[in-house]
Structure formats: C-alpha cells, structure tokens
N, C-alpha and C positions, 0 to 999 in steps of 0.2 A: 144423195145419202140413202143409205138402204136400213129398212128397218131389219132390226137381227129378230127373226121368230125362226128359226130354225137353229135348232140345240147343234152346234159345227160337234160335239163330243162325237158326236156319229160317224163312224169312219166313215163312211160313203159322202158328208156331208162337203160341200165343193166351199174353197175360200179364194179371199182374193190377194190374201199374202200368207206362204206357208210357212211356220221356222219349220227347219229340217236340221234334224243331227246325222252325221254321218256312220257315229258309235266310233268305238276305241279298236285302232288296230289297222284301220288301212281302207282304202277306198270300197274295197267288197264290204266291207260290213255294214253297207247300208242296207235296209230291208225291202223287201219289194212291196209295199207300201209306199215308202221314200220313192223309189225309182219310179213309179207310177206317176205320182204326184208330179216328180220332176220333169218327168215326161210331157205332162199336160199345160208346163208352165211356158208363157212366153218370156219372161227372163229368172235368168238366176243369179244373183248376187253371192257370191262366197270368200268365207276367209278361212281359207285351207292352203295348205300346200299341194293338191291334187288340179290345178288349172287343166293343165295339158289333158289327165282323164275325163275331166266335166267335159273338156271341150271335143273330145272325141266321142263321146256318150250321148249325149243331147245337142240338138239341133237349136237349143234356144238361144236367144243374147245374154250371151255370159261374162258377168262385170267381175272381177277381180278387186277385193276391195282391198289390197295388202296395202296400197297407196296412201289411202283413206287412214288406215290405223299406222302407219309407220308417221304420218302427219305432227304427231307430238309423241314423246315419251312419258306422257300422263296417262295411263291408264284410263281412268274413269272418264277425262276427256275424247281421247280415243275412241273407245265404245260408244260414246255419245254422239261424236263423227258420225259413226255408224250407223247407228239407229237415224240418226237425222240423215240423212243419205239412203238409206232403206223406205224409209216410209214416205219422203218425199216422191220414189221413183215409183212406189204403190198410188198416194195420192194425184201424181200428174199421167200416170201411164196403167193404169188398172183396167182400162176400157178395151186396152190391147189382150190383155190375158193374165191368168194370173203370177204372182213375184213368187221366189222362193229365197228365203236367204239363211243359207248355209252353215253352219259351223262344226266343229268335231263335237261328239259325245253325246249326249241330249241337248237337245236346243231350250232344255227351260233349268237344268242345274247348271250351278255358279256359272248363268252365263241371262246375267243380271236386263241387257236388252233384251233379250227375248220376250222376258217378263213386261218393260215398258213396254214395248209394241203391239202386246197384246189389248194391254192396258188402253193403249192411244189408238189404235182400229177401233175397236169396239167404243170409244167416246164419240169419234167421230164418224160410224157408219160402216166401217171397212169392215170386213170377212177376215178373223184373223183366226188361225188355228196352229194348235202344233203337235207332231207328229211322233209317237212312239221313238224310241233310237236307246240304245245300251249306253249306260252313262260309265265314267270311270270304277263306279261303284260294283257293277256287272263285271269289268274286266279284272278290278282289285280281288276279286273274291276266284277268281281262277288262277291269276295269278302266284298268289300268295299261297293258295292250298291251305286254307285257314277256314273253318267253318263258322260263319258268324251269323248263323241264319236264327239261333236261338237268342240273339240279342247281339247289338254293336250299338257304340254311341259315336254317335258320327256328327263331327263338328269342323266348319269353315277355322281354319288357324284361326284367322284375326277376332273373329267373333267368341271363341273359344276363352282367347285372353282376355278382351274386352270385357268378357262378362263375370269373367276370374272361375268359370263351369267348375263343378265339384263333382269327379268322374265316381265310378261306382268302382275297384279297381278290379272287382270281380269278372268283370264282364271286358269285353276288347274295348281300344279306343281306337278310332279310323281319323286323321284328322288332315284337311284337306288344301290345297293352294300354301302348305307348308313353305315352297320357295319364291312365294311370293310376300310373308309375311316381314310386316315391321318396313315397307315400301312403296309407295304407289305408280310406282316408275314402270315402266316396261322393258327399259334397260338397266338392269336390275347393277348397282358397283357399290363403291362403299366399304366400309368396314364389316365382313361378313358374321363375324362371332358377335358382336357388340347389335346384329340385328337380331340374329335367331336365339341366342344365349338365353332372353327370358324365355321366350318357346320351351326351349329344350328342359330349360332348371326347373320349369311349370310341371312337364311330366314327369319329370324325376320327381318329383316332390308327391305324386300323387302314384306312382306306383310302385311297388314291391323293388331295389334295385338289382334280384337277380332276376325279375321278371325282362326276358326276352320283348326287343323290339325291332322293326323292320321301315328302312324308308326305301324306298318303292315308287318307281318311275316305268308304268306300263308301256308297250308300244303303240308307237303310232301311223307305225307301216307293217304291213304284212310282210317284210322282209325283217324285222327287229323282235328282239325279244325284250323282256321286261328288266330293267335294270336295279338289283336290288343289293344292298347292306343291311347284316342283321348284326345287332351287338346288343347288350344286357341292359335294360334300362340304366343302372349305376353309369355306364360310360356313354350314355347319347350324346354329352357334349364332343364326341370324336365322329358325332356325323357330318360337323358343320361343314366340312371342305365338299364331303360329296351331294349338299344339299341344293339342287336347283332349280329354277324355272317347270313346274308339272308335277314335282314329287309329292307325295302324302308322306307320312308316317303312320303306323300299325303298330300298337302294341298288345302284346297277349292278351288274355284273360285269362283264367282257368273252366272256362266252360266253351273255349273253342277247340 
C-alpha cells in the first residue's frame, strides 16, 4: 500500500489507475495530455466504440469491456461490472504499469464509476487520478449556438424530477440523460410516452409555452453531426417519438 502525500491534482503527478475521457465527437478529441498518459500505460481498459483506433495507437493491453456491460441490462449493475473489473485488474496487475480506463466525455460527469473508483484507490492506497476531457456540456454549447455562459441550470433528468427542482424560467434549462429517464435498463422498451410524459408535462409547467425548446443529441464521431428538434415549449409532449438513448433537452431563457 502506498501512502498518498503527493497532491495527483498536479498534472505532472504519475498514477496507477487513470480515468480518461475521450470528449464528445470522435477519437481525435482526446487531448494530448490523455494521449500521453495513454501512452505511458501498460493496459487500457475501455468502453468505447473506437477498439480498432486504440488498438492501432497504443502498444498496450487493451481490454474491451463491451462484454463486461452487455452482461445484464441493469444499468447500475452494469457499471458496477465494471468498476469491479477495472479495479481488480489495477489491484492484481499495477506492478506491471499503470491502468487507464476509458469512457467518452469526461470521465468524472454522469459517469458515476469514475467517482467510486476514485473513492476506493485512494481507501485502499492506489494512485488514482482523472484527467481533464470536454464533457457533453462543452459540445452542447457549440452545438446548439445558445449562449449560456451568463447562467444555465443544468440538471441530471432523474434528479431533476426527484427533487420536484423549481427552475428560474428566466434563465436556460439544460437537462441531461433525458432518454434514459423513468428506466434503469440499458435496453431501453416499453411504453414510451407513459415514461417521459411526467418529464415533459414538468417543463411545460415551468416555463412560458411559446418559449422555444430543443432536444439535442450531439455526435459522437467525427463523421456525424448533431441531431436536433426544436418546437415551443406548449408542444414538447411531440418530442416523445424522437427522444433516445444520449439526448438532453434545452430550453430557452431570455438572457441567452
């Protein structure tokens, strides 16, 4: 076990398990920070669609963990898969060199193992750090062509509901893992209107109905573009059919 006296916020500072985000948009957008890092690492563990790039970029042992998460359609089980699989291959194989384990966007937004892992290195001794990367948040704001740098309330869907939030309607709302909300599934079926319908009737109720809204599905290859519908607040219950798997929703304010 290694005593942590060295602040890892450092960028120069060296770990022995890295998360790494790839950012939104396609295998180049990783930073070269990331690539560096990756570089240095004796395996890389990821769950990307980009294998065949890893495996041509880096020389290290590179695990593929699609296997791992396709294992249940429980979501939170899933990830947990993972994490326990990630940190096992840090804890038995860390002497070899150090792990990086991979995901799209920032490795510490809604991308909830990150956060354990962090957690459980540092209990148990491990170097655990993670690594700048542009979150969906960076790309939504390009995107969308929306200025919401003077304020944006930005809320997880499920938590959003959960906590019944009372928006300000002055200012934007940004709200996130939209097609995943009201399901813990990863293969997401069902009665679709009867999931997202309180979502939707939530923000209708909270802001102005001819204030304009946008759901929004960024890419996530350098060959794609951003997939978006914009209709009035009054009628967002007509997003439901195009609502899936990655999309946010944006609604105006008047000070963007």
């Amino acid at each position: 076990m290694r005593n942590l006296r060295e602040d890892l916020r450092v960028p120069d500072a060296k770990a022995d398990l890295y998360l790494v985000g790839l950012g939104i948009g396609g295998f180049n957008r990783r930073t070269i920070e990331t690539d560096e890092a990756l570089r240095s690492c004796a395996t890389i563990l990821h769950l990307t669609a980009f294998d065949k790039e890893i495996r041509e970029q880096y020389t290290s042992n590179i695990i593929n963990l699609q296997s791992t998460y396709e294992a249940t359609d429980h979501a939170v089980t899933a990830y947990e898969l993972m994490e326990e699989f990630v940190f096992d291959h840090v804890e038995r194989n860390h002497f070899l060199g150090s792990v990086a384990f991979m995901t799209y966007g920032h490795p510490l937004f809604l991308v909830n193992s990150g956060w354990n892992l962090l957690e459980r290195c540092s209990s148990l001794g491990f170097r655990a750090k993670a690594l700048p990367a542009t979150s969906f948040v960076d790309q939504v704001l390009i995107d969308l062509g929306k200025r919401f740098d003077a304020g944006v309330q930005l809320y997880e869907a499920a938590t959003f509901m959960q906590h019944e939030v009372a928006v300000d309607p002055r200012f934007p709302l940004l709200l996130s893992q939209v097609g995943d909300f009201g399901t813990d599934s990863l293969r997401i079926n069902g009665n679709r209107v009867a999931r997202l319908m309180p979502l939707l009737e939530y923000v209708k109720a909270s802001y102005p109905a001819d204030r304009m809204c946008t759901l929004i599905m960024s890419p996530w290859r350098s060959d794609m573009g951003p997939e978006m519908a914009v209709v009035s607040v009054g009628d967002i219950e007509t997003l439901v059919s195009s609502i899936h798997t990655g999309c946010s929703v944006y609604v105006d304010g008047i000070y963007d």
